[in-house]
C-alpha positions in Angstrom: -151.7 -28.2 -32.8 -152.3 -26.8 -29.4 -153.7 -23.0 -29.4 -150.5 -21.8 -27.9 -148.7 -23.4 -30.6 -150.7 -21.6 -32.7 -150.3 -18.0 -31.3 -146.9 -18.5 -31.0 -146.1 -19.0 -34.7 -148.5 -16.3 -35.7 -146.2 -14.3 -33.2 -143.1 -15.1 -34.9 -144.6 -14.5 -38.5 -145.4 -11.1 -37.5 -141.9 -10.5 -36.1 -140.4 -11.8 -38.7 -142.5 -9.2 -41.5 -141.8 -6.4 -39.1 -138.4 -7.0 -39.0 -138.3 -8.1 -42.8 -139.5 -4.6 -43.5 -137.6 -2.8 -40.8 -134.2 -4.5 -42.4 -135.5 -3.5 -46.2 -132.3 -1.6 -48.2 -133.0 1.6 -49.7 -132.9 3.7 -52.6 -131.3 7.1 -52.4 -132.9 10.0 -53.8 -133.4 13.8 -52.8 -135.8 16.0 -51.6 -139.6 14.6 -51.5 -140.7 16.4 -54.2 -138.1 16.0 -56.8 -138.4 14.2 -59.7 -135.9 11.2 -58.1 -137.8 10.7 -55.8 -141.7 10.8 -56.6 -141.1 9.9 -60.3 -138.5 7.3 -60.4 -138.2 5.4 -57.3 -141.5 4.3 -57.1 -141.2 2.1 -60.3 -137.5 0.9 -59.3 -139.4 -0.6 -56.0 -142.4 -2.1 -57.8 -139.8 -3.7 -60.2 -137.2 -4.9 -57.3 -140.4 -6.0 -54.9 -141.2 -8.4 -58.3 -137.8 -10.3 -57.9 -138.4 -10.4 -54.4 -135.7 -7.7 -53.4 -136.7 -5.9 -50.2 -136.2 -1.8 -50.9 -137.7 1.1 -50.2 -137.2 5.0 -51.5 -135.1 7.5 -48.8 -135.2 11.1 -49.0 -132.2 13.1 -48.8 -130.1 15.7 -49.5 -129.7 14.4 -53.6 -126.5 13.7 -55.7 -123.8 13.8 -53.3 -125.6 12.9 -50.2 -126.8 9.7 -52.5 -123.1 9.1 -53.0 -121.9 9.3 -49.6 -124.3 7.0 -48.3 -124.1 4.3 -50.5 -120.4 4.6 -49.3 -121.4 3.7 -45.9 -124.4 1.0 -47.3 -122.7 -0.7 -50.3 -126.0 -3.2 -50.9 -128.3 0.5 -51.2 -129.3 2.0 -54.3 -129.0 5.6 -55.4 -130.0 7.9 -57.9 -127.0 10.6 -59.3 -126.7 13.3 -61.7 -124.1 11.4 -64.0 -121.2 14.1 -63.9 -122.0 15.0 -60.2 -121.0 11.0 -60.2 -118.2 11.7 -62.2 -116.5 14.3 -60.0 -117.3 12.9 -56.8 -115.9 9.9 -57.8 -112.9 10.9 -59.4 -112.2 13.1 -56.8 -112.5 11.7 -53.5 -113.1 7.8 -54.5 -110.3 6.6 -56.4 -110.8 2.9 -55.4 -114.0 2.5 -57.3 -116.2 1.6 -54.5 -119.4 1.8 -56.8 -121.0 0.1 -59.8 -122.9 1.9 -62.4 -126.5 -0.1 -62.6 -128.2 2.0 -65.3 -127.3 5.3 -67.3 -129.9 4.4 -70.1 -133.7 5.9 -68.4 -133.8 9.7 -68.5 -130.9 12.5 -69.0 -131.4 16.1 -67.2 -130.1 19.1 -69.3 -127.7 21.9 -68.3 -129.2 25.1 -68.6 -127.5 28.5 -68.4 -129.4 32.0 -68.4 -128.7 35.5 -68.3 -130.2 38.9 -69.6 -126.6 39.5 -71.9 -127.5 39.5 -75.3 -123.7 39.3 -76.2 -123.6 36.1 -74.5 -124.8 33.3 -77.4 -122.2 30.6 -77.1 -120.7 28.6 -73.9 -117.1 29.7 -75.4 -118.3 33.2 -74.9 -119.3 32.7 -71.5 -115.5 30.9 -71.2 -113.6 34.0 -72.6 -115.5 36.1 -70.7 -115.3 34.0 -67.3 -113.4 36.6 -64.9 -115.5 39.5 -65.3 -119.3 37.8 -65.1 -120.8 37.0 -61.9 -122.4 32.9 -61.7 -125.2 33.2 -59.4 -125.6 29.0 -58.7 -128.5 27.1 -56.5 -127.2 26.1 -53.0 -123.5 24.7 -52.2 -124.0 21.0 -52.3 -126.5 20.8 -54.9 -126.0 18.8 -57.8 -126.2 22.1 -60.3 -123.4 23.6 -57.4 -121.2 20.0 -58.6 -122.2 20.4 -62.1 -120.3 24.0 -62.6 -117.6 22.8 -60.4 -117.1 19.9 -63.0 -117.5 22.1 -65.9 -114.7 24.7 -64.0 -112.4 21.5 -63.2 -112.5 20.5 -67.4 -112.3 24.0 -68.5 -109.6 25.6 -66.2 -108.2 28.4 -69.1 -112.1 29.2 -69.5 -114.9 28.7 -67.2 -112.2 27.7 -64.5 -111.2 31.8 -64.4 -114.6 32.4 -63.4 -113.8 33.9 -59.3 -117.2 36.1 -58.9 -119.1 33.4 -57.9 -122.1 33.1 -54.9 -124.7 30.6 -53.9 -128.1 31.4 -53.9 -130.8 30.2 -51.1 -132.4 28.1 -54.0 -132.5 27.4 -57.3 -135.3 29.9 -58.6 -133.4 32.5 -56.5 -130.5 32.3 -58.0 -132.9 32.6 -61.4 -134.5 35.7 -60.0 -131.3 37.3 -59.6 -130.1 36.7 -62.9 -132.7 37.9 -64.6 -133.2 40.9 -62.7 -129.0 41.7 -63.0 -127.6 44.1 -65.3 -126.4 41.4 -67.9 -123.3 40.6 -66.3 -124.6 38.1 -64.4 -125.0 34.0 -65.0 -127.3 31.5 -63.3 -126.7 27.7 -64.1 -129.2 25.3 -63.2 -129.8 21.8 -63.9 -133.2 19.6 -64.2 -135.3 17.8 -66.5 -136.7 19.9 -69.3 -140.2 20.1 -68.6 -141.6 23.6 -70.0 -144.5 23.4 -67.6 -142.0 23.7 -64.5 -142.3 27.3 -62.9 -139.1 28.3 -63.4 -139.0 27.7 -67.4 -142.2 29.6 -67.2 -140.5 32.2 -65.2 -137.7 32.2 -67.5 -140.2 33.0 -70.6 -142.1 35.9 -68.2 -139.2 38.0 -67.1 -137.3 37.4 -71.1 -134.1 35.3 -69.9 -132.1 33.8 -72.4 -130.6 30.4 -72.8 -127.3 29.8 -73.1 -126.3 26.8 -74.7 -123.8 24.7 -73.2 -122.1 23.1 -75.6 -118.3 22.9 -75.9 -116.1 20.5 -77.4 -114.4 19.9 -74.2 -117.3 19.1 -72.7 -118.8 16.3 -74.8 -116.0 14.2 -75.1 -115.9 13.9 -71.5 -116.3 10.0 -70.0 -116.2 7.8 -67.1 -115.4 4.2 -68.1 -115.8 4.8 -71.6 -119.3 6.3 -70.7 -120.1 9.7 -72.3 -121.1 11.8 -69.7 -122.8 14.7 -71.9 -125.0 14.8 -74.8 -126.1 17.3 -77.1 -129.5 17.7 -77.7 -132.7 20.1 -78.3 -135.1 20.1 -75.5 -138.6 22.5 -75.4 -138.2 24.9 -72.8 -142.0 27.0 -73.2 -145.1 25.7 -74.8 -146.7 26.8 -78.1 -149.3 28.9 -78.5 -152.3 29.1 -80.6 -150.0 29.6 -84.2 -146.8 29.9 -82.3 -144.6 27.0 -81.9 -142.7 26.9 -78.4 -139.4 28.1 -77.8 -136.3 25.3 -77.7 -132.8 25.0 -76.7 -130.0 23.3 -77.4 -127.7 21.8 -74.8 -125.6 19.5 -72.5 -127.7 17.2 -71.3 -126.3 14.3 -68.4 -127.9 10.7 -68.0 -129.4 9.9 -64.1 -127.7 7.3 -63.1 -128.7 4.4 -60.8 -125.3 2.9 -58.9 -124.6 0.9 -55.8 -121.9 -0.5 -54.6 -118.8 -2.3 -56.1 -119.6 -6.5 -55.5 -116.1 -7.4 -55.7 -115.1 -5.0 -52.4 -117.8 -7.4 -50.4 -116.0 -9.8 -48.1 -119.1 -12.1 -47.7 -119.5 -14.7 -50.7 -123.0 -14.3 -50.0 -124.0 -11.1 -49.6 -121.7 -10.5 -53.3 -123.7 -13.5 -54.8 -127.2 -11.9 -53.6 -125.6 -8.2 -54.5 -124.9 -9.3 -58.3 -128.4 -11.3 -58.4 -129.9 -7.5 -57.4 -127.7 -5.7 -59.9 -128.7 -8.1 -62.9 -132.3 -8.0 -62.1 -132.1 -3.8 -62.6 -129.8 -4.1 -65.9 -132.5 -6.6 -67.6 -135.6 -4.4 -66.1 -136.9 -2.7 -69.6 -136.0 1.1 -69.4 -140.0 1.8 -70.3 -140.6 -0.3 -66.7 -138.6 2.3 -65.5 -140.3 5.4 -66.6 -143.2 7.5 -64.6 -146.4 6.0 -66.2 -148.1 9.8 -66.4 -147.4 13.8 -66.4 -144.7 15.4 -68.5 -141.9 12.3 -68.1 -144.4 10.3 -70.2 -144.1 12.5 -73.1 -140.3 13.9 -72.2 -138.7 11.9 -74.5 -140.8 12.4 -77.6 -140.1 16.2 -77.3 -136.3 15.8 -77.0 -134.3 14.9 -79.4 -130.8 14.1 -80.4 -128.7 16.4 -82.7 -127.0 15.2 -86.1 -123.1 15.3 -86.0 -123.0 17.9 -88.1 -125.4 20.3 -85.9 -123.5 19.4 -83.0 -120.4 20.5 -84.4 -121.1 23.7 -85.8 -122.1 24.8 -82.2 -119.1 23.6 -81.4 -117.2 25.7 -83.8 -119.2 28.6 -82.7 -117.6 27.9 -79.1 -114.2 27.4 -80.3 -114.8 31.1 -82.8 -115.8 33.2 -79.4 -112.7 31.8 -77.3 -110.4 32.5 -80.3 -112.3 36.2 -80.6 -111.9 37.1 -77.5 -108.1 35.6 -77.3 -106.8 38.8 -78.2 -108.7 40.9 -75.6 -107.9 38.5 -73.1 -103.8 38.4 -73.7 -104.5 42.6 -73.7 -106.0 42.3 -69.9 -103.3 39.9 -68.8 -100.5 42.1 -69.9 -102.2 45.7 -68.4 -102.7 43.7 -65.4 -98.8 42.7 -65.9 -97.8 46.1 -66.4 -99.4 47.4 -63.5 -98.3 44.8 -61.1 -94.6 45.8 -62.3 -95.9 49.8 -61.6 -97.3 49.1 -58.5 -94.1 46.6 -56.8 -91.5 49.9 -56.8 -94.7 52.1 -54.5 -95.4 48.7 -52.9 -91.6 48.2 -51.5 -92.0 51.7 -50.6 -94.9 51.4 -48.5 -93.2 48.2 -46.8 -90.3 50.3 -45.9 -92.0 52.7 -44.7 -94.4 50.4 -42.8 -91.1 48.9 -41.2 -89.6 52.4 -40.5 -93.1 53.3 -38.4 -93.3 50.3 -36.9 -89.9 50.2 -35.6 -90.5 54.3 -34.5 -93.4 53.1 -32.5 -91.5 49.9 -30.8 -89.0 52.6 -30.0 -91.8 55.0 -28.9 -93.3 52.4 -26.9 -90.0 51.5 -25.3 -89.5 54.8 -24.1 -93.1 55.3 -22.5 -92.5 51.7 -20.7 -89.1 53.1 -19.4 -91.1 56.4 -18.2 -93.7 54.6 -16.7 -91.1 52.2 -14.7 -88.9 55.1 -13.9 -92.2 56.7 -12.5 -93.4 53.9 -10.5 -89.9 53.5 -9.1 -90.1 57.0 -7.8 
């Protein structure tokens, strides 16, 4: 083989690895250092690389962004808060351009704080939805979807809630409910790790947890797919003879989708699609998992609760929605009566705005005539 033969095919090895790598699909997952991101892809790629798919981790903006571009990339991968999924999906994709890879890895709990002591039940939070203030993490985020979701199942509760602002952040938004005069809400969501800052924060400044548990809310499913489960996660770390504070709550699986196979035109690119889409279903969920740091341990310090736990917080809900029932049918009638007070003095005022406004076309009419008769002159 002659030397130029030689160079040549080394030539067109290289092209081909640079553009084998240039052409790799990728993986969806948020900011670079969140959890999705510096936790999960990494292992998802090792595994894929193994079964000689080509992929590779992409930053972006999280949940929804994930969502909208596998819309654009169907053969991508990305990583989702399971009920951000849900209402995103339900809402604005109702051709079911996506397939659900895995649900079964890792589940990030709901957490809602405040400084109200009379606030110790999500049906309390409910009745009490249109006088409290939610302070949320950024428009967009997935903690943003997740109380839009809750609001959109819960539209005679949470859905009343109307005092509601976006913080900068996420631990802004915890800064100002905890400094707030009790009538304010923050609800963020994450994994429960106690060692994160703002659980440690949380502890400092003497928040409490709310737990978000509702019947409503757990039976809630996509495709037969519970999106919320109930369960007791550690939210400080024990000291000396002290055991660690813990919370119970909604907690929603991360999800790993991409898109549908049976939209893709190309028999192909559908047959190579369900080959990738096996190969993650049949990947062992511990293959999956962050091989150090707190996810290593997560699972061992959460745990599921027994029916019958679950549905005495559930009964609690249900007891603060029906306590405050009464109150709540008091405010809409006052507000009932004094909409019926106010419609005689607001006619009035409309009259009377008419009767000015007519005075001053008149008015006007008569300084134009002046002004013409003037100029005439």
């Amino acid at each position: 083989m002659s030397r130029s033969t030689v160079a040549f095919l080394a030539t067109a090895g290289l092209t081909l690895a640079i553009t084998g790598i240039a052409h790799a699909s990728k993986i969806h997952t948020g900011g670079a250092r969140g959890a999705y991101n510096g936790d999960f892809c990494p292992p998802l790629v090792k595994e894929l690389g193994t079964a000689k798919f080509n992929y590779k981790c992409a930053l972006s903006l999280g949940s929804n962004d994930n969502i909208s571009k596998v819309q654009k990339n169907p053969v991508d991968l990305g990583f989702s808060q399971f009920d951000v999924f849900a209402l995103n999906v339900s809402k604005n994709h109702p051709a079911q351009p996506f397939h659900v890879i895995r649900n079964d890895i890792a589940r990030e709990c709901l957490f809602m704080v405040t400084k109200n002591k009379n606030l110790l039940s999500f049906g309390d939070v409910a009745a009490r939805a249109g006088e409290l203030h939610f302070v949320l993490p950024p428009q967009g985020s997935g903690s943003a979807s997740t109380f839009d979701y809750l609001r959109s199942i819960d539209p005679d509760g949470l859905g009343r809630a109307l005092d509601v602002t976006h913080a900068e952040s996420t631990d802004i938004a915890l800064k100002k409910a905890l400094a707030s005069d009790g009538k304010t809400v923050a609800l963020f969501v994450q994994f429960p790790d106690p060692n994160n800052d703002r659980f440690k924060l949380i502890a400092k400044e003497k928040g409490l947890f709310i737990p978000v548990i509702d019947r409503n809310i757990l039976r809630q499913t996509v495709d037969d797919q519970k999106i919320y489960f109930a369960q007791e996660t550690d939210v400080s770390n024990g000291k000396f003879w002290k055991k660690g504070a813990k919370v119970t709550t909604a907690c929603t699986p991360m999800v790993i989708f991409t898109g549908n196979p049976q939209l893709m035109t190309d028999n192909d690119q559908k047959l190579d699609h369900k080959d990738m889409i096996n190969t993650v279903n049949d990947i062992p969920a511990e293959k999956l998992l962050p091989k150090q740091g707190f996810f290593k341990k997560m699972w061992s310090k959460t745990r599921a609760l027994s029916a019958d736990a679950v549905d005495k917080m559930m009964v609690a809900s249900e007891k603060a929605r029906e306590k405050a029932a009464p109150m709540l049918e008091k405010a809409k009638e006052k507000a009932l009566e004094l909409g019926e007070k106010a419609a005689p003095m607001l006619e009035t005022a409309k009259e009377k705005a008419k009767e000015l406004g007519v005075k001053a076309m008149d008015k006007a009419k008569d300084l134009g005539d002046a002004a013409k008769e003037k100029m005439q002159q």
